[in-house]
N, CA, C and O atoms as a DFTB+ gen file, in Angstrom:
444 C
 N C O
     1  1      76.912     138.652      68.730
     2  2      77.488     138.456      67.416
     3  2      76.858     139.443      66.447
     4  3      75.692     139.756      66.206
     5  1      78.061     139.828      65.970
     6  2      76.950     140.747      64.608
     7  2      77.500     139.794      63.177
     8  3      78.394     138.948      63.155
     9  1      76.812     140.169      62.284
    10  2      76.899     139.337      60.936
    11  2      76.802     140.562      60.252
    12  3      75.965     141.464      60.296
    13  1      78.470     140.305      59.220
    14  2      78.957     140.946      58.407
    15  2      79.189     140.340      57.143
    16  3      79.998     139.412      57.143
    17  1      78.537     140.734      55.817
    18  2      78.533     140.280      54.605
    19  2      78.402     138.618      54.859
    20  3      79.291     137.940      54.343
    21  1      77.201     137.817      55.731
    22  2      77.821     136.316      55.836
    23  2      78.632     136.135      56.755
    24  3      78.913     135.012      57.175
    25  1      79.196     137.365      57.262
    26  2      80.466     136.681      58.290
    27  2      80.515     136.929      59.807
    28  3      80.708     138.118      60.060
    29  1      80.409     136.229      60.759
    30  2      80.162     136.285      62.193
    31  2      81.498     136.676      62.490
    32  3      82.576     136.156      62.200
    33  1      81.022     138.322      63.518
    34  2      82.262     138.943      63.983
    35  2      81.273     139.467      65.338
    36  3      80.111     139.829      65.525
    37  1      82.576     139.245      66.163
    38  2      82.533     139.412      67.977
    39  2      82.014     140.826      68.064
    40  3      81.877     141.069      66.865
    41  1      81.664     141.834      68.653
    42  2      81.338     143.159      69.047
    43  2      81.243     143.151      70.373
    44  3      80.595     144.185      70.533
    45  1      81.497     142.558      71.852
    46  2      80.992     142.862      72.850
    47  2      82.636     142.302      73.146
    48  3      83.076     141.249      72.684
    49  1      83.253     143.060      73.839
    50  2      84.460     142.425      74.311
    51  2      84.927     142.927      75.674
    52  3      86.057     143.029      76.150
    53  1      83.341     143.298      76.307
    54  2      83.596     143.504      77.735
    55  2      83.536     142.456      78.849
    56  3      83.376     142.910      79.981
    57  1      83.657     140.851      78.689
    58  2      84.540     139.946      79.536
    59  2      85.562     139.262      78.705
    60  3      85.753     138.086      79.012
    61  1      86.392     139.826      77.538
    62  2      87.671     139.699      77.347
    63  2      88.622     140.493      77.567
    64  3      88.196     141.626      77.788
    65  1      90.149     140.379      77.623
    66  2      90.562     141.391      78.268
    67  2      92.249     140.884      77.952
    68  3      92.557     140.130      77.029
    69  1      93.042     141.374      78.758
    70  2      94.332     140.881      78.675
    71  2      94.655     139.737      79.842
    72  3      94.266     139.867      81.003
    73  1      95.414     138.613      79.369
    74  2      95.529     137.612      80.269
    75  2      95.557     136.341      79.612
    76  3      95.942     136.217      78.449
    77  1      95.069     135.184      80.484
    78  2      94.854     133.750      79.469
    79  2      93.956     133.853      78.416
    80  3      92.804     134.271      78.533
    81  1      94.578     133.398      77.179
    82  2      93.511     133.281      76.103
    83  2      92.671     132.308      76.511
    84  3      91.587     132.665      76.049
    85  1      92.483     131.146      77.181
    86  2      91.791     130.192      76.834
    87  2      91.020     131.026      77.890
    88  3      89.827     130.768      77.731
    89  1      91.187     131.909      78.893
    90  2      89.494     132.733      79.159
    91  2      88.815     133.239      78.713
    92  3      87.770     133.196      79.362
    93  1      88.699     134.090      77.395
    94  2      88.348     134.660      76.184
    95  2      87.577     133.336      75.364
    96  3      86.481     133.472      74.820
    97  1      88.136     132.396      75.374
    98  2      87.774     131.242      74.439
    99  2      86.598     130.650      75.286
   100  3      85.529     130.463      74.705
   101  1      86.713     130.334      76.642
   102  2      85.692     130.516      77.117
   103  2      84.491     130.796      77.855
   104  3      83.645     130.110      78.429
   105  1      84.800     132.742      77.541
   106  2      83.484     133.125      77.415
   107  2      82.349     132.905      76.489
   108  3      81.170     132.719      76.789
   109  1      83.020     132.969      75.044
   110  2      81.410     132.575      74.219
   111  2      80.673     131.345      74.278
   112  3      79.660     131.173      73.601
   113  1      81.251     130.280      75.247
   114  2      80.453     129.316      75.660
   115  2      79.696     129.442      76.489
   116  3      78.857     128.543      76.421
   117  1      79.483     130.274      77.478
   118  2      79.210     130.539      78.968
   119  2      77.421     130.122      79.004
   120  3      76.598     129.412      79.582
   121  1      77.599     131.313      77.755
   122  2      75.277     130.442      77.833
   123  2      74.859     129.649      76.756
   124  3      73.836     129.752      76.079
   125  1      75.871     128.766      76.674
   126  2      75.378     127.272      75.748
   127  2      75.445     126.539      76.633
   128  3      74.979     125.430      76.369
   129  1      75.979     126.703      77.984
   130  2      75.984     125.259      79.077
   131  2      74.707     124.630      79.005
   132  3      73.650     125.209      78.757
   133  1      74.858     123.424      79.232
   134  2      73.514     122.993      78.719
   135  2      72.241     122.613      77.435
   136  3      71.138     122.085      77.299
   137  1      73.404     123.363      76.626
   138  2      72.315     123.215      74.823
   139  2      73.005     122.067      74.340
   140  3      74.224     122.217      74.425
   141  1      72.698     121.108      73.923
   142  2      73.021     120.447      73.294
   143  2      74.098     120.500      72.066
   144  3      74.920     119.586      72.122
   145  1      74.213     121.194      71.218
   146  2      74.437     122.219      70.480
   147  2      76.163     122.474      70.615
   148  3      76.906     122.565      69.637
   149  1      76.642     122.572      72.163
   150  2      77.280     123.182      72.784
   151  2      79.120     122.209      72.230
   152  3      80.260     122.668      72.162
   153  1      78.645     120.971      71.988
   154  2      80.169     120.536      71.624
   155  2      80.736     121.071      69.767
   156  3      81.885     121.122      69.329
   157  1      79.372     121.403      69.025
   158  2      79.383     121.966      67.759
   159  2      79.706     123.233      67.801
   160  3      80.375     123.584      66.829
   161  1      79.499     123.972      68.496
   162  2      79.696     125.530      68.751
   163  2      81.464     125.331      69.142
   164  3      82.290     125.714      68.313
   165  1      81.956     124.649      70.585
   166  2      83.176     124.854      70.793
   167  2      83.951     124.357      70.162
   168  3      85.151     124.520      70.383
   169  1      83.453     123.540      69.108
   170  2      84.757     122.519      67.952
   171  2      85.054     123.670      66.875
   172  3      86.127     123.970      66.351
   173  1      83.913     124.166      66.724
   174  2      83.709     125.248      65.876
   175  2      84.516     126.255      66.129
   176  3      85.017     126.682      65.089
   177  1      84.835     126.783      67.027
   178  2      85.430     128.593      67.733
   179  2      86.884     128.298      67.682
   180  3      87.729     128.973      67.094
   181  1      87.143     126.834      68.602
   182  2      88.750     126.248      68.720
   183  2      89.232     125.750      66.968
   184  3      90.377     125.837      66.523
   185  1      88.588     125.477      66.564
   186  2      88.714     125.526      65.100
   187  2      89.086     126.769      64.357
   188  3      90.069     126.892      63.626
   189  1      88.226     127.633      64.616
   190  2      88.660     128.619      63.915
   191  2      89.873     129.798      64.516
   192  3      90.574     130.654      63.975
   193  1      89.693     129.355      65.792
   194  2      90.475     130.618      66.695
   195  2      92.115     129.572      66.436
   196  3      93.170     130.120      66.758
   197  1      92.158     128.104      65.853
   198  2      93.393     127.394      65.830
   199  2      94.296     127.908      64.196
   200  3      95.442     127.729      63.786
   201  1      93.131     128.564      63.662
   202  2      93.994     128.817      62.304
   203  2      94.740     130.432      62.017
   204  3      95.403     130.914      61.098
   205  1      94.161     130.990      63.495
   206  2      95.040     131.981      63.484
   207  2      96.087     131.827      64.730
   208  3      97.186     132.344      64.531
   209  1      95.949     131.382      65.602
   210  2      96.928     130.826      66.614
   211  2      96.944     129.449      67.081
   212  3      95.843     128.956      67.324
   213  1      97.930     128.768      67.246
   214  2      97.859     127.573      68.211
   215  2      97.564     127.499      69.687
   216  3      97.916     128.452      70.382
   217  1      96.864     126.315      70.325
   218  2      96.177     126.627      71.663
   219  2      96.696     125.064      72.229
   220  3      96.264     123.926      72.042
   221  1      97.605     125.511      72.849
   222  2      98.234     124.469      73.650
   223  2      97.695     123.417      74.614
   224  3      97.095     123.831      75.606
   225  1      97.842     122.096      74.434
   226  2      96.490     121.418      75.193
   227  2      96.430     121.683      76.157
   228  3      95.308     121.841      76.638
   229  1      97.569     121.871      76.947
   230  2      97.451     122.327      78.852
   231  2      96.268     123.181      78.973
   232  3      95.292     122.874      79.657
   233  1      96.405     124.554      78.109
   234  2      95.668     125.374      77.855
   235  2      94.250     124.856      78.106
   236  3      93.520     125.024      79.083
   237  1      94.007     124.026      76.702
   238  2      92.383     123.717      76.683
   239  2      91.586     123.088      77.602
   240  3      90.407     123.146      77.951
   241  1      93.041     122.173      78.032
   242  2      92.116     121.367      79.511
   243  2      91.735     122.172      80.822
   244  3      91.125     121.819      81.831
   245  1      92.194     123.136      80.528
   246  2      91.574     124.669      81.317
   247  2      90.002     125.340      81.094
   248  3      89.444     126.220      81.749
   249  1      89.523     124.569      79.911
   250  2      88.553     125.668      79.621
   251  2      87.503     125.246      80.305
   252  3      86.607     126.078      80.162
   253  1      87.037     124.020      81.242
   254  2      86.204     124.123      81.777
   255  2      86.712     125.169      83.059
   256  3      85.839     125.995      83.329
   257  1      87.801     125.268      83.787
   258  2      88.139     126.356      84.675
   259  2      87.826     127.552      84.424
   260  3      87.417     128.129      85.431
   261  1      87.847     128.281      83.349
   262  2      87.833     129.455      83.368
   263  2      86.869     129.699      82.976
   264  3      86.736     130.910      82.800
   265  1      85.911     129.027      82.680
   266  2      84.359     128.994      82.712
   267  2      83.757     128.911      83.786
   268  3      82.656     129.454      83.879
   269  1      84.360     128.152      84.978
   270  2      83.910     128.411      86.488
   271  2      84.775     129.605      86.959
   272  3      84.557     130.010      88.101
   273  1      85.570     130.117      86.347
   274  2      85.821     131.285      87.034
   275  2      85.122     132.555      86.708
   276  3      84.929     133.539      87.422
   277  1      84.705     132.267      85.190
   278  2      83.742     133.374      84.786
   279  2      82.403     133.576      85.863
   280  3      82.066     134.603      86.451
   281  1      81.835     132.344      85.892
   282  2      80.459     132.214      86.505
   283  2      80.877     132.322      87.953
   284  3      79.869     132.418      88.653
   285  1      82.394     132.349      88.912
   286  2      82.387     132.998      89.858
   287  2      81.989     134.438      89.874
   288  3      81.165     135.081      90.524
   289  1      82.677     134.668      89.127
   290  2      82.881     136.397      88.799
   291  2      81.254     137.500      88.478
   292  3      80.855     138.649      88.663
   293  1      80.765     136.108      87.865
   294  2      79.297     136.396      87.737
   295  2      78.597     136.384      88.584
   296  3      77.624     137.104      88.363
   297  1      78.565     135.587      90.129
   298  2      77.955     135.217      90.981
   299  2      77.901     136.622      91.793
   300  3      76.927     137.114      92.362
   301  1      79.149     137.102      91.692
   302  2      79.645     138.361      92.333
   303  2      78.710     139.595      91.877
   304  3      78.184     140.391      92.654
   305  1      78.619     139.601      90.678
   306  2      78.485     140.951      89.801
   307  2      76.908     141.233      90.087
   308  3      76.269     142.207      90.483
   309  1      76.544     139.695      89.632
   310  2      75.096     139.971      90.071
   311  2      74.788     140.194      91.140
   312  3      74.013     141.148      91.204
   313  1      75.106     139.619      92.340
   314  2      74.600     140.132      93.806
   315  2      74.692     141.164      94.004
   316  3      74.001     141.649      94.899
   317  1      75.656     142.031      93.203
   318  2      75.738     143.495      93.622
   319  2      74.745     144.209      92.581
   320  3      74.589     145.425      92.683
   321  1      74.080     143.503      91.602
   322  2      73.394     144.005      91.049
   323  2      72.169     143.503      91.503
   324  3      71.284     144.358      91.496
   325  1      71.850     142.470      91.868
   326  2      70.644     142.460      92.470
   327  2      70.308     143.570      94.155
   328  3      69.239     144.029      94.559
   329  1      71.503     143.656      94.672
   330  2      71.415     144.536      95.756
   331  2      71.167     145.991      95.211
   332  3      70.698     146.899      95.898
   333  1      71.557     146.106      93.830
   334  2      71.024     147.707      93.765
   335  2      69.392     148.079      92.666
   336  3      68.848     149.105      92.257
   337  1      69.142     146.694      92.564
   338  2      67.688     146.335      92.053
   339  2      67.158     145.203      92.405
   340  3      66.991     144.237      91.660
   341  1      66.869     145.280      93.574
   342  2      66.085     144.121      94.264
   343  2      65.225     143.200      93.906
   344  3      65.140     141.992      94.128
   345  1      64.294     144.331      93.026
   346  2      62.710     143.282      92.157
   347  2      63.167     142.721      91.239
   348  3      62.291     142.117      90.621
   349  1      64.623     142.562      90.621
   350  2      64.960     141.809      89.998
   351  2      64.980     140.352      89.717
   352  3      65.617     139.843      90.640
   353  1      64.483     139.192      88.661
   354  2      64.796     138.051      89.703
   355  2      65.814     137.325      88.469
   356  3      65.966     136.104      88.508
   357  1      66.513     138.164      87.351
   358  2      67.289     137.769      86.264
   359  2      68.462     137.407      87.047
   360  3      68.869     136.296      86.711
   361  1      69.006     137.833      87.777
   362  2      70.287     137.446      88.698
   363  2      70.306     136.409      89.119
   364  3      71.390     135.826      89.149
   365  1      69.140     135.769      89.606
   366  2      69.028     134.594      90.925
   367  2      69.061     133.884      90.072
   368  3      69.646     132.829      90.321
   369  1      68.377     134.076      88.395
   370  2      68.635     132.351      87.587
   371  2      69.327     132.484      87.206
   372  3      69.764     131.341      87.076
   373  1      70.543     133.618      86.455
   374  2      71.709     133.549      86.213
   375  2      72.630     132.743      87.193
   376  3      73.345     131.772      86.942
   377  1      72.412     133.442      88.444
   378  2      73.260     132.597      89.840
   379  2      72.817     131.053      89.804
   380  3      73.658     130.157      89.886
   381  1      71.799     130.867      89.708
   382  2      71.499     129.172      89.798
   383  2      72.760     128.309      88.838
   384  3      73.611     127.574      89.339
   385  1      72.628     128.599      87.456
   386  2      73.392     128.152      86.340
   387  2      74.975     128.234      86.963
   388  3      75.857     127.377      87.024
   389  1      74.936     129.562      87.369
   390  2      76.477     129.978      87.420
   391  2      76.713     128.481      88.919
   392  3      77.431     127.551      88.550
   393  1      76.209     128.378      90.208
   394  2      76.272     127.299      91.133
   395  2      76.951     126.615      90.189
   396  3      78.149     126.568      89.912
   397  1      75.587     125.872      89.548
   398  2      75.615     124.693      88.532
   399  2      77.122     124.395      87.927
   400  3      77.997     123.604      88.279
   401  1      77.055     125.276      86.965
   402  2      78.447     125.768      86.331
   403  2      79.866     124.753      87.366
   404  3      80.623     123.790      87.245
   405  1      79.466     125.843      88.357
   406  2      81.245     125.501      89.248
   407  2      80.988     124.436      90.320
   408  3      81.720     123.978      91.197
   409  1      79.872     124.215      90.017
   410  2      79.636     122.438      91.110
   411  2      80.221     121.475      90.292
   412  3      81.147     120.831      90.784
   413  1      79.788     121.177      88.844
   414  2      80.130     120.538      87.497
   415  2      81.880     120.357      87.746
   416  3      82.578     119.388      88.043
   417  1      82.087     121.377      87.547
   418  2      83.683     121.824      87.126
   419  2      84.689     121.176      88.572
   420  3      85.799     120.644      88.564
   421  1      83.743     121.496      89.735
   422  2      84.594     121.009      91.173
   423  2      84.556     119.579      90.934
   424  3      85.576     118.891      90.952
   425  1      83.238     119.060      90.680
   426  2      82.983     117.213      90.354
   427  2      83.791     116.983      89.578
   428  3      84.440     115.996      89.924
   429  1      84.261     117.595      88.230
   430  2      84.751     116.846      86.814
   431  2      86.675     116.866      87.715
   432  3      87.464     116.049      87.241
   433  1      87.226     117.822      88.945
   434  2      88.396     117.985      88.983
   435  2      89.028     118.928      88.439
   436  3      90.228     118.929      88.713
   437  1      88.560     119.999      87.551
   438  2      89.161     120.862      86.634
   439  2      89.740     122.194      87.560
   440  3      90.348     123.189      87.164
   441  1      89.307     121.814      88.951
   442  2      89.843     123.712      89.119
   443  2      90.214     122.494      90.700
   444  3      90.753     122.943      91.712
């Protein structure tokens, strides 16, 4: 996030892309899993991302999915990044969470 005059604006929009919005919606949750914090943050984003578009409920009941699809995608990225920096060990706890992530999501039924 960068902060402009007071105002929180996105700058990193390299895991958004063209496709489902509600995957975009949630990525900026991806490393609040777990904070407490985390139902204030997403009331917050769907709030604000609802006053410039509408987000169809089918849609939202997706967003734990595409949050396990992110943290698939992550599971991926890192192994190939831990294979090309081995002494690394930021991957393996990223990968733990990311498990976590899509064990959650298989239990809750969402994907």
């Amino acid at each position: 996030m960068l902060f402009h005059r007071g105002e929180a604006r996105t700058i990193d929009f390299d895991d958004g892309g063209y496709g489902y919005w509600v995957y975009d919606l949630a990525i900026p949750l991806i490393d609040l899993d777990g904070n407490e914090a985390l139902p204030i943050f997403r009331d917050a984003l769907l709030k604000g991302y609802a006053e410039i578009r509408t987000i169809p409920e089918e849609q939202l009941e997706k967003l734990e999915l595409f949050q396990a699809a992110f943290r698939a995608l992550e599971i991926i990225w890192g192994t190939a990044s831990t294979l090309r920096n081995p002494g690394s060990t930021y991957w393996m706890e990223r990968r733990e969470k990311a498990l976590m992530h899509i064990k959650r999501a298989l239990t809750l039924g969402s994907i």
